[in-house]
C-alpha positions in Angstrom: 42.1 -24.2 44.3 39.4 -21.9 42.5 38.6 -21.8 38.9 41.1 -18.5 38.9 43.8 -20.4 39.9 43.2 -23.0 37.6 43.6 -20.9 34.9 46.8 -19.2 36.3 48.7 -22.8 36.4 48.0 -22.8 32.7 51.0 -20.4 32.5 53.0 -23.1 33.6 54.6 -26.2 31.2 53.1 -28.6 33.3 50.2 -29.3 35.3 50.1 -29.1 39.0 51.3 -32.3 40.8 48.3 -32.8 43.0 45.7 -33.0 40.2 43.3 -35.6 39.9 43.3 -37.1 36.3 39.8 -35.5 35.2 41.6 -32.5 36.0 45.1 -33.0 34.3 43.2 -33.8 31.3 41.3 -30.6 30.9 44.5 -28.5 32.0 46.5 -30.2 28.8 43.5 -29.9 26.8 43.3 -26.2 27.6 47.1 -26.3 26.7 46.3 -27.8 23.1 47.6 -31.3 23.7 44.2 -33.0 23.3 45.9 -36.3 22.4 47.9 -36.1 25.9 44.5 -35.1 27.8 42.8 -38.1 25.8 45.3 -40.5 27.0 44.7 -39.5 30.3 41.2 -40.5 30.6 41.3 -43.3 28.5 43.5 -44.9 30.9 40.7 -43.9 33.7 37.5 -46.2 34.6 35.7 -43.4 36.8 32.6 -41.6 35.9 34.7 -38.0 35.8 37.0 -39.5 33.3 34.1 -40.7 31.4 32.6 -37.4 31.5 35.7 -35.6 30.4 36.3 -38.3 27.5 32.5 -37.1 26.6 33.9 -33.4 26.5 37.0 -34.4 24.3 35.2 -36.1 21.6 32.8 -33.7 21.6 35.1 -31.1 21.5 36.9 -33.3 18.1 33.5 -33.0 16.5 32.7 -37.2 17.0 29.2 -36.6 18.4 28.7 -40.0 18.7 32.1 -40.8 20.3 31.5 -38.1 22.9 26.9 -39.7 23.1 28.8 -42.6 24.4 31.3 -41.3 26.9 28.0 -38.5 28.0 25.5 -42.4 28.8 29.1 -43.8 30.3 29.2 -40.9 32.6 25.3 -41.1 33.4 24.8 -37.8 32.1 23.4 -35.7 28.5 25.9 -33.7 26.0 25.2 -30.5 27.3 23.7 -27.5 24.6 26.1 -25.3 25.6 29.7 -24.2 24.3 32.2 -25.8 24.6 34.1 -23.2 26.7 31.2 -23.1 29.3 31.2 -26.7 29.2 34.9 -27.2 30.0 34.5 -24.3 32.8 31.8 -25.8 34.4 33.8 -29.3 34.4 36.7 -27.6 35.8 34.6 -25.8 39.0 33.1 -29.3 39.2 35.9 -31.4 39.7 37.9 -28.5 41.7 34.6 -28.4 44.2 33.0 -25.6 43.1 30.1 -27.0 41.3 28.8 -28.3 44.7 
């Protein structure tokens, strides 16, 4: 699946099956359920989850929430948007970003 495609299952009331959880999350965040995406990862213990749990908090405005998840995730809060952000998670986590 491309980025494209992605996007195009947003149409739909529910994710694709085959998703990974990183994945599902962002697709219902994209859909407004940010509680439902936040559940997702929480119940994750991976470094994607962690770096999408970064991305949610930052995206709630809890900086330091989201400081946390970003060291749990090895990684820095990005100075981009937030769109890009979620964009380049998505290509990342789909294969793209390789």
């Amino acid at each position: 699946m491309q980025l494209d495609e992605f996007r195009g299952t947003l149409k739909a009331g529910e994710p694709p099956r085959a998703l990974a959880a990183p994945l599902a999350a962002l697709w219902h965040e994209a859909k407004g359920d940010w509680a439902r995406a936040h559940e997702i990862v929480q119940a994750e213990r991976s470094k994607a989850a962690a770096r999408v749990h970064a991305y949610l908090h930052r995206k709630e405005g809890d900086s330091a929430n989201a400081d946390y998840w970003y060291a749990r995730a090895s990684t820095e809060r990005p100075s981009g948007t937030l769109d890009n952000e979620w964009q380049e998670l998505v290509q990342q986590f789909l294969g793209e970003g390789k």
